[in-house]
PyMOL Python script that loads the backbone (N, CA, C, O; Angstrom):
from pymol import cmd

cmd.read_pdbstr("""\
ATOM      1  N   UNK A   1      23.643 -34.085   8.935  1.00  0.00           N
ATOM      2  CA  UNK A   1      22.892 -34.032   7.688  1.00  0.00           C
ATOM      3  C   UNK A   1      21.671 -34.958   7.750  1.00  0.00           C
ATOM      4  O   UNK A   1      20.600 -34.679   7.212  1.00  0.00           O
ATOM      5  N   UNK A   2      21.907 -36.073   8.441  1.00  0.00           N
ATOM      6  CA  UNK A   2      20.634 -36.966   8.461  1.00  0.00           C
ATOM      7  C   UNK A   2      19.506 -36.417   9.020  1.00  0.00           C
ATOM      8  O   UNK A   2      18.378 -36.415   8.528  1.00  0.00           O
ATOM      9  N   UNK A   3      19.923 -35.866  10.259  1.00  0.00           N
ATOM     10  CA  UNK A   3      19.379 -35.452  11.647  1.00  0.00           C
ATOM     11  C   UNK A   3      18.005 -34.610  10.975  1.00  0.00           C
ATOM     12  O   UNK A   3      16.784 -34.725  11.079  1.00  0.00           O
ATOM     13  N   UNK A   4      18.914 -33.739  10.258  1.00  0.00           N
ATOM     14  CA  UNK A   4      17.939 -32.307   9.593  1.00  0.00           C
ATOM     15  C   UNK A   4      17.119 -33.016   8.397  1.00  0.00           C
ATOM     16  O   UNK A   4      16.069 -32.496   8.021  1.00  0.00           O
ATOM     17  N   UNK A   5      17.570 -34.139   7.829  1.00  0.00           N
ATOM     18  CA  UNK A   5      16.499 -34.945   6.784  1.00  0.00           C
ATOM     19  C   UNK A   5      15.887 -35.671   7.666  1.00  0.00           C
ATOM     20  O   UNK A   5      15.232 -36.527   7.073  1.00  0.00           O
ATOM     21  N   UNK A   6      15.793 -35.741   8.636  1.00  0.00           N
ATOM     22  CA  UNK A   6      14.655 -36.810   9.507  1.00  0.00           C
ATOM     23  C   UNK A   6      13.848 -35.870  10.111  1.00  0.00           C
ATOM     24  O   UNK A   6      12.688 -36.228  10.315  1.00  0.00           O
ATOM     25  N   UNK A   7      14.244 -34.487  10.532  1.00  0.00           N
ATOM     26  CA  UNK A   7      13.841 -33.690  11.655  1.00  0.00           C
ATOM     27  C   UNK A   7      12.600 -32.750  10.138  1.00  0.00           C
ATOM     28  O   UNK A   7      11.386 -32.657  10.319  1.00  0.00           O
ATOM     29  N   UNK A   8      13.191 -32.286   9.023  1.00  0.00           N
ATOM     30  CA  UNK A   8      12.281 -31.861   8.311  1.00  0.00           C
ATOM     31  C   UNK A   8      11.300 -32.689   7.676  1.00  0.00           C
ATOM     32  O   UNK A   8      10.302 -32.044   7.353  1.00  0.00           O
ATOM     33  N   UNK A   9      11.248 -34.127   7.340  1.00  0.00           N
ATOM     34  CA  UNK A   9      10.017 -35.062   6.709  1.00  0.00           C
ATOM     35  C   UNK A   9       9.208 -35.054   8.299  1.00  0.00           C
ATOM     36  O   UNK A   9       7.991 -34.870   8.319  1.00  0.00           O
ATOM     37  N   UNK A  10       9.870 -35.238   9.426  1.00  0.00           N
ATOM     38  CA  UNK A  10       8.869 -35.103  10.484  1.00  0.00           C
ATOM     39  C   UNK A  10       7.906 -34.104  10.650  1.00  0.00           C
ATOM     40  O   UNK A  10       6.701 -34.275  10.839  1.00  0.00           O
ATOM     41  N   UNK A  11       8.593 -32.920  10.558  1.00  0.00           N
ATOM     42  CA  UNK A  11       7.553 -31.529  10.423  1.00  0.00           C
ATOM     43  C   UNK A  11       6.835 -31.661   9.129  1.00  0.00           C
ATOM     44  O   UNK A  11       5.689 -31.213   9.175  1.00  0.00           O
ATOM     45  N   UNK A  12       7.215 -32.171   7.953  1.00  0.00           N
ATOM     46  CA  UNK A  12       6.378 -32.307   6.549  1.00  0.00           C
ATOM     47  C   UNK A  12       5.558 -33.102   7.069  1.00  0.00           C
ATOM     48  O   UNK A  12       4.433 -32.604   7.110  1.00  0.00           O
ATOM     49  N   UNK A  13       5.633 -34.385   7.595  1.00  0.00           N
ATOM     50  CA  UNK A  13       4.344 -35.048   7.827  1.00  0.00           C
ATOM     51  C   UNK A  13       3.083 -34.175   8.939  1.00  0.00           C
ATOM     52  O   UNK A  13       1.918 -33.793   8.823  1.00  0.00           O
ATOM     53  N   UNK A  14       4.049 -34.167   9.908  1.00  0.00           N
ATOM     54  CA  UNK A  14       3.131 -33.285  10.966  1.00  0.00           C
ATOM     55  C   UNK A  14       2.287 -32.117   9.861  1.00  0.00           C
ATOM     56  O   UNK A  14       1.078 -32.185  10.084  1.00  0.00           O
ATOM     57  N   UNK A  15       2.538 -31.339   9.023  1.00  0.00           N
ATOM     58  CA  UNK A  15       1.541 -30.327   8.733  1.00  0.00           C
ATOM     59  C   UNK A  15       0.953 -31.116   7.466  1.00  0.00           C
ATOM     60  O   UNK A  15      -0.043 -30.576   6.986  1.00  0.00           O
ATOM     61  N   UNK A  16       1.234 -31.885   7.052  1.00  0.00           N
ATOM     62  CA  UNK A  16       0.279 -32.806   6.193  1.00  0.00           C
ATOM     63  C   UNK A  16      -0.572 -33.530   6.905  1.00  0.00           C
ATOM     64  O   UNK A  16      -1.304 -34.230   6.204  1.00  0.00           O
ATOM     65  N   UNK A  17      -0.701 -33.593   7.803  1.00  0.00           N
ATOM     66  CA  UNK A  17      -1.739 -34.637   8.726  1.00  0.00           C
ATOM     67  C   UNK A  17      -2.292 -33.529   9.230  1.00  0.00           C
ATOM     68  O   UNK A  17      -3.486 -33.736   9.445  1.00  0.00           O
ATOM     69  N   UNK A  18      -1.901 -32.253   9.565  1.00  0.00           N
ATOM     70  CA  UNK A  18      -2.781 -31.360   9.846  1.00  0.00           C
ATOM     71  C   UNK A  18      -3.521 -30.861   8.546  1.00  0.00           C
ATOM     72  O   UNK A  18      -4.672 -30.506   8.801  1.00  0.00           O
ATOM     73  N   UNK A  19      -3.275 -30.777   7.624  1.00  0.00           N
ATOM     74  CA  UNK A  19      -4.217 -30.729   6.260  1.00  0.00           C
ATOM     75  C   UNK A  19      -5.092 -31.467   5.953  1.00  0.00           C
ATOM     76  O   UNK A  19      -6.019 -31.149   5.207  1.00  0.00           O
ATOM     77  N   UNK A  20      -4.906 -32.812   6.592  1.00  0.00           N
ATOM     78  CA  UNK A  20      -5.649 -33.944   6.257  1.00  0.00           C
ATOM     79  C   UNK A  20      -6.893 -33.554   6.959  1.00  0.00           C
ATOM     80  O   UNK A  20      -7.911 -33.319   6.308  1.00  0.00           O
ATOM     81  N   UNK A  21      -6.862 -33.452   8.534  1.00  0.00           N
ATOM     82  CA  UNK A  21      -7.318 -33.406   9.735  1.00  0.00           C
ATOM     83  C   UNK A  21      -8.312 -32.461   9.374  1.00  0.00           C
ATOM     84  O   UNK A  21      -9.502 -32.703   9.576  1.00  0.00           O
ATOM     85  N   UNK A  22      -7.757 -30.954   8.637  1.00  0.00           N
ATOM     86  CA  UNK A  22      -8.574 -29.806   8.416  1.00  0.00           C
ATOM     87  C   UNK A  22     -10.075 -30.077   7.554  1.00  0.00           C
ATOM     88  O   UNK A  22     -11.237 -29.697   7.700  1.00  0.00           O
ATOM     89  N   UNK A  23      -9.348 -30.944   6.594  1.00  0.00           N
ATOM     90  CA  UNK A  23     -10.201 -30.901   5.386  1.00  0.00           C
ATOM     91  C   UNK A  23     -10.926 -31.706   6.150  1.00  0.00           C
ATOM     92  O   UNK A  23     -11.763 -31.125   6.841  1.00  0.00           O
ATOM     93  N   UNK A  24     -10.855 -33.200   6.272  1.00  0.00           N
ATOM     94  CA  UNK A  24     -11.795 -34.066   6.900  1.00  0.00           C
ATOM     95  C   UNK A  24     -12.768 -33.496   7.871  1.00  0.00           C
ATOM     96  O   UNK A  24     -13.821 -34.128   7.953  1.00  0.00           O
ATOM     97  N   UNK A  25     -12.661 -32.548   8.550  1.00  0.00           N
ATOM     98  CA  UNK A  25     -13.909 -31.844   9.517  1.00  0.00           C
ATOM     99  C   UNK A  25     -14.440 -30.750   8.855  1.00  0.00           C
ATOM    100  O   UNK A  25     -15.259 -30.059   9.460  1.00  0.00           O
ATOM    101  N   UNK A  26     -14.144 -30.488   7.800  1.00  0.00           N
ATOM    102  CA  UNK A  26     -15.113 -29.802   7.011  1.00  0.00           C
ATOM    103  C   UNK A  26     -14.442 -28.016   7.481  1.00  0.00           C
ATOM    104  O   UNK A  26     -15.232 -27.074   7.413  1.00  0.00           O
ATOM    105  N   UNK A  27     -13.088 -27.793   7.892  1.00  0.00           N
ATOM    106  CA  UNK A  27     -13.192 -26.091   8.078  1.00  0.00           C
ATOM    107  C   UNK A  27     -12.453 -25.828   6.561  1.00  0.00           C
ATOM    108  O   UNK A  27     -11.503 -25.125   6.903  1.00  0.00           O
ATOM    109  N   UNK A  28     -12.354 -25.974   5.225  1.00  0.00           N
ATOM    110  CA  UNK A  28     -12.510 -25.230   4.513  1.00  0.00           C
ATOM    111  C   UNK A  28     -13.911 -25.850   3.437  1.00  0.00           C
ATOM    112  O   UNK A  28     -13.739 -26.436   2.368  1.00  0.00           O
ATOM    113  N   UNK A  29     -14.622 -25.681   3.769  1.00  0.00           N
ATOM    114  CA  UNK A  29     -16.131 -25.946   3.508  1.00  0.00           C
ATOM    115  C   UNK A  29     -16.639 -24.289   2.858  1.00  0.00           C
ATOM    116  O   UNK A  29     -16.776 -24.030   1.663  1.00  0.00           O
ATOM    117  N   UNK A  30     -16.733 -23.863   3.369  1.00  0.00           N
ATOM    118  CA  UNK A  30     -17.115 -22.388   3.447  1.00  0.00           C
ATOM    119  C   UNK A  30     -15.940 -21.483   3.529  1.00  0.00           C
ATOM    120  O   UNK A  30     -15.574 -21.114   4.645  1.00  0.00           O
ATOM    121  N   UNK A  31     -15.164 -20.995   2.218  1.00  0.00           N
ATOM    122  CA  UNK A  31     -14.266 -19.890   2.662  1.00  0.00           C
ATOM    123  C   UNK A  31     -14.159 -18.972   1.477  1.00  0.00           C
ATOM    124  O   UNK A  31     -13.142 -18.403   1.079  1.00  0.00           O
ATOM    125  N   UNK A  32     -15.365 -18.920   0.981  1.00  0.00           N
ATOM    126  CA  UNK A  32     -15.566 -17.188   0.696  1.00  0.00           C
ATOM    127  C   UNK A  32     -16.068 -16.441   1.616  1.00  0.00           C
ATOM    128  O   UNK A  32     -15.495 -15.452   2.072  1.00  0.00           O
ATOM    129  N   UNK A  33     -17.500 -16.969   2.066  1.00  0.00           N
ATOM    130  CA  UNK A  33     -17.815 -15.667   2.873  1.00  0.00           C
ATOM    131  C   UNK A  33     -17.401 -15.421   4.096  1.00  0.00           C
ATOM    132  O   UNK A  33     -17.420 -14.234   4.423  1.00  0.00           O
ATOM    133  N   UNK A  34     -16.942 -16.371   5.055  1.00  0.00           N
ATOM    134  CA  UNK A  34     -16.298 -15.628   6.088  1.00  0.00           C
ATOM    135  C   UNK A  34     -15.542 -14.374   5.990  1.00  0.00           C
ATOM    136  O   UNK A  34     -15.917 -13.362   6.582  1.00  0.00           O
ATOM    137  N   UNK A  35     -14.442 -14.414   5.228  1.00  0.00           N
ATOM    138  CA  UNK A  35     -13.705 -13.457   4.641  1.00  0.00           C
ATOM    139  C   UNK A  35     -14.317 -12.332   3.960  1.00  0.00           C
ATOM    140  O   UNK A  35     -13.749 -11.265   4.192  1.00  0.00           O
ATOM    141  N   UNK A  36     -15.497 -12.261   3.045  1.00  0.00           N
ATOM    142  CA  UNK A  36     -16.098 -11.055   3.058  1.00  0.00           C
ATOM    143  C   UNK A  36     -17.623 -10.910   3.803  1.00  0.00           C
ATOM    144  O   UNK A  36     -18.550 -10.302   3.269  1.00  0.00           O
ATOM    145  N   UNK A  37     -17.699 -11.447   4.875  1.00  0.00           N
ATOM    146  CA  UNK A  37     -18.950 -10.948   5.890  1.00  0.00           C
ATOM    147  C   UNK A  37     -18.932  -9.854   6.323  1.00  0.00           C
ATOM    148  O   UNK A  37     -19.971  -9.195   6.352  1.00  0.00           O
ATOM    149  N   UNK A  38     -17.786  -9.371   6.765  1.00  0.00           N
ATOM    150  CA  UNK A  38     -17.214  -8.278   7.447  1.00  0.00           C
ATOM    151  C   UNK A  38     -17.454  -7.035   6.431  1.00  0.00           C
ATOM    152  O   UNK A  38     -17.302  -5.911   6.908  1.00  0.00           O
ATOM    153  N   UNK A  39     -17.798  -7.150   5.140  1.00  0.00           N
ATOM    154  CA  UNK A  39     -17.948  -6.323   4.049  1.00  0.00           C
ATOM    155  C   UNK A  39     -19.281  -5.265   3.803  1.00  0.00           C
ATOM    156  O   UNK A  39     -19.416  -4.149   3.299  1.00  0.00           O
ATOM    157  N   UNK A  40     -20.471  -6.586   4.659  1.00  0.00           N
ATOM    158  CA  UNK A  40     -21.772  -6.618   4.427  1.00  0.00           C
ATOM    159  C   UNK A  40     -22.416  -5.919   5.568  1.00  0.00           C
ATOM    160  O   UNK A  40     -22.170  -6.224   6.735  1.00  0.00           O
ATOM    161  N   UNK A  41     -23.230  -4.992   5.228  1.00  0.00           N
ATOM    162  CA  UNK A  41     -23.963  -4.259   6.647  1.00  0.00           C
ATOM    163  C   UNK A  41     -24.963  -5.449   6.936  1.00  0.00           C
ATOM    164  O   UNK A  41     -25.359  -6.363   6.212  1.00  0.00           O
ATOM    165  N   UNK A  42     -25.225  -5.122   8.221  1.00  0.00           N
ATOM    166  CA  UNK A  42     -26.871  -6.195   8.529  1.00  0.00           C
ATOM    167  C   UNK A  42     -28.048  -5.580   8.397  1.00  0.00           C
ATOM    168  O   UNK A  42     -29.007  -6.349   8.464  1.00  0.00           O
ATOM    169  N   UNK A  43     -28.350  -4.229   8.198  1.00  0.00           N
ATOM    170  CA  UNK A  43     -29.576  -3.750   7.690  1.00  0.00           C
ATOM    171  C   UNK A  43     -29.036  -3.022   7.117  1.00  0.00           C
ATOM    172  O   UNK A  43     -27.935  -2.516   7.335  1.00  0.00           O
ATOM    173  N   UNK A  44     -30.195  -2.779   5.784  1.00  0.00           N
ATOM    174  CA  UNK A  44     -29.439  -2.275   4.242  1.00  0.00           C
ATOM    175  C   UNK A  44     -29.039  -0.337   4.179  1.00  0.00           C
ATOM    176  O   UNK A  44     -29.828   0.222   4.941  1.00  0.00           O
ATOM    177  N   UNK A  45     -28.517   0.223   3.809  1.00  0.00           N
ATOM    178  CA  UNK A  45     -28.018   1.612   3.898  1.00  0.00           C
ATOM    179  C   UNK A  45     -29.791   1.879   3.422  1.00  0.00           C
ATOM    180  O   UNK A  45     -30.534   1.221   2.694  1.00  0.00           O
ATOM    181  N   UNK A  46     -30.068   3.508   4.437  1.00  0.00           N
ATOM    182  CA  UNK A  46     -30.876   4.391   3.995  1.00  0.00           C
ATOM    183  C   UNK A  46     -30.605   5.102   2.270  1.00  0.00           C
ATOM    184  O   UNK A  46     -29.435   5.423   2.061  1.00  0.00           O
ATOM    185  N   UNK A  47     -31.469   5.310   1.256  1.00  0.00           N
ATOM    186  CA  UNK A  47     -31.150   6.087   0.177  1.00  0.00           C
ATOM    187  C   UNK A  47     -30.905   7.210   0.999  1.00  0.00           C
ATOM    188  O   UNK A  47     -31.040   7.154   2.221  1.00  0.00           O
ATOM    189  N   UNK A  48     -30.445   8.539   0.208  1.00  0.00           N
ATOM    190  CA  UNK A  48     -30.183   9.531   0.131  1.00  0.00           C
ATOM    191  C   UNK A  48     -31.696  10.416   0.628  1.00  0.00           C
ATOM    192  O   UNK A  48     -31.830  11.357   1.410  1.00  0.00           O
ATOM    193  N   UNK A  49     -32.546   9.779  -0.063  1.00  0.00           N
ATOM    194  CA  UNK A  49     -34.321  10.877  -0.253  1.00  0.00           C
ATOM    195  C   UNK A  49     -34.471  10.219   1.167  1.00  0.00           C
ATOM    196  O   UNK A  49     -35.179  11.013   1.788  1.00  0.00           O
ATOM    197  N   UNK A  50     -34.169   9.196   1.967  1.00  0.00           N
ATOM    198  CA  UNK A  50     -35.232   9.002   3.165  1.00  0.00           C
ATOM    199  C   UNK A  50     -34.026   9.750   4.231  1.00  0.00           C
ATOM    200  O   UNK A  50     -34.371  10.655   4.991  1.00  0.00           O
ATOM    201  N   UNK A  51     -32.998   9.393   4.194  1.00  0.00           N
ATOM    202  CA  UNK A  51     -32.298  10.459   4.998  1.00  0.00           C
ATOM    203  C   UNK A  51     -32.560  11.669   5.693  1.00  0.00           C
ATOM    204  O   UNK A  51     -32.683  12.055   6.856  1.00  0.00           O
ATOM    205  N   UNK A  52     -32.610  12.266   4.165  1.00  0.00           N
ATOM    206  CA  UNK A  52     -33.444  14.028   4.352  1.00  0.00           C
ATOM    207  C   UNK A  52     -34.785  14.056   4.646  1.00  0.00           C
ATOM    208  O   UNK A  52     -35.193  14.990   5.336  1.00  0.00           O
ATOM    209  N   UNK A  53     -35.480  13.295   4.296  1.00  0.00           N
ATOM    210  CA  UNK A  53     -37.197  12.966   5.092  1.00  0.00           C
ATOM    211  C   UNK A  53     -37.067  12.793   6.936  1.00  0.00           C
ATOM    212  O   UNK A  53     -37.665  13.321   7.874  1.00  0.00           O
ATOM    213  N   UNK A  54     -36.165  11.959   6.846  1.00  0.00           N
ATOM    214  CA  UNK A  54     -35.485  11.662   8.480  1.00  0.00           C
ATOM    215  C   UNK A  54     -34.974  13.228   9.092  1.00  0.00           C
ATOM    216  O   UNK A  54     -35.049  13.468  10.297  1.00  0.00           O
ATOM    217  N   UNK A  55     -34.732  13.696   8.633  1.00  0.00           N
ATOM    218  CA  UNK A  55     -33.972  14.879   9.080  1.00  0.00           C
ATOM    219  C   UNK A  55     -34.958  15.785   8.920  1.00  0.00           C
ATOM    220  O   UNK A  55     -34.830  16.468   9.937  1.00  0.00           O
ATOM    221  N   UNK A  56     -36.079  16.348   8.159  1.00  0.00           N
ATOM    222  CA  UNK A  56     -36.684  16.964   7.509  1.00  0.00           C
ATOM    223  C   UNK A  56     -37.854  17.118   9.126  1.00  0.00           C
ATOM    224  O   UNK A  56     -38.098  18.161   9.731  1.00  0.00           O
ATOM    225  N   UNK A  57     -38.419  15.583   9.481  1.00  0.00           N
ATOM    226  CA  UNK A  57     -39.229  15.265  10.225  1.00  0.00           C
ATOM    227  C   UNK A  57     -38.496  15.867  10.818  1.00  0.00           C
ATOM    228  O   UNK A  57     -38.779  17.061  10.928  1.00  0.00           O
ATOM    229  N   UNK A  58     -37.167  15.357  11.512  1.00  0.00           N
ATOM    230  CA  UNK A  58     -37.057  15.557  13.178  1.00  0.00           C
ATOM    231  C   UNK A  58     -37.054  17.138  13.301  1.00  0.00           C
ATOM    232  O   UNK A  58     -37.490  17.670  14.322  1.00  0.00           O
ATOM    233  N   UNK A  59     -36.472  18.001  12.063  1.00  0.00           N
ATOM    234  CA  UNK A  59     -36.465  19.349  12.547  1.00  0.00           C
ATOM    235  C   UNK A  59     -38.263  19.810  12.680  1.00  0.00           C
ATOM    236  O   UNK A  59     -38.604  20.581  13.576  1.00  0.00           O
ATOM    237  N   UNK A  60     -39.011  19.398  11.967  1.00  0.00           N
ATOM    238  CA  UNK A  60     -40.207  19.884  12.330  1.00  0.00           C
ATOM    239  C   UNK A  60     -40.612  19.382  13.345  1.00  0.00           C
ATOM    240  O   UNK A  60     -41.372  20.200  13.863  1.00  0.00           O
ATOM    241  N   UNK A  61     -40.516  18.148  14.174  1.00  0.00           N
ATOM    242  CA  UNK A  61     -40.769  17.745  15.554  1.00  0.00           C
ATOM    243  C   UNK A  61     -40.517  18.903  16.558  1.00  0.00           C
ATOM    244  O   UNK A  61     -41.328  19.490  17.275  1.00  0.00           O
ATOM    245  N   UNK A  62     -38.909  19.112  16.390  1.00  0.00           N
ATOM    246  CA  UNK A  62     -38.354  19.997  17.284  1.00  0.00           C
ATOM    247  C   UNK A  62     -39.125  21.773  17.377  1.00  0.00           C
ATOM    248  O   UNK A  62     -39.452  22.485  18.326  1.00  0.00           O
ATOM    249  N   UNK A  63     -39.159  21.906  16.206  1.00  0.00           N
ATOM    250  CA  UNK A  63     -39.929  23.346  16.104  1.00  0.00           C
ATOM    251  C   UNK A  63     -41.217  23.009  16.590  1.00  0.00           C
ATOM    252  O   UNK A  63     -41.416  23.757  17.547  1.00  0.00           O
ATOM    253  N   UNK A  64     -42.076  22.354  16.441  1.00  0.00           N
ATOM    254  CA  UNK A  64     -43.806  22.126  17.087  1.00  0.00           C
ATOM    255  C   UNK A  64     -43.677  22.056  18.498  1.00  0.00           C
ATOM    256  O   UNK A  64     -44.682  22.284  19.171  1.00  0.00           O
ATOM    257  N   UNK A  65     -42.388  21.721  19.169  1.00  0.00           N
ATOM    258  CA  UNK A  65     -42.138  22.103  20.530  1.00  0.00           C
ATOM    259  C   UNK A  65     -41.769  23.075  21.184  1.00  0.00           C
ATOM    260  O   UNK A  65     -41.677  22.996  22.409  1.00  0.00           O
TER     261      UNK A  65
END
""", "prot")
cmd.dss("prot")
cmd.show_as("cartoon", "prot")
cmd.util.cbc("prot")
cmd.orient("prot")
């Protein structure tokens, strides 16, 4: 019974000193956007009207050839 009350405050401290450790270097500093970066394109979506302009062109490219 002791064994397992000495052996669990050991692991309680161990991940409390890893909490400590975390915060003090600053990795939860920033934790919204990591988590939604992955959400965000890096260049913004075409509308709908330049799409069909895009498409519109290339078929007349192709026919003038």
């Amino acid at each position: 019974m002791v064994i397992l009350l000495g052996v669990s405050l050991t692991i309680a401290l161990c991940f409390l000193g890893a909490f400590i450790w975390s915060v003090r270097t600053g990795q939860f500093e920033d934790d919204y956007s990591p988590a939604h970066q992955i959400l965000f394109d890096d260049q913004p979506l075409k509308s709908t009207t330049e799409v069909k302009e895009s498409l519109n062109t290339e078929s007349e490219n192709k026919s003038k050839q």
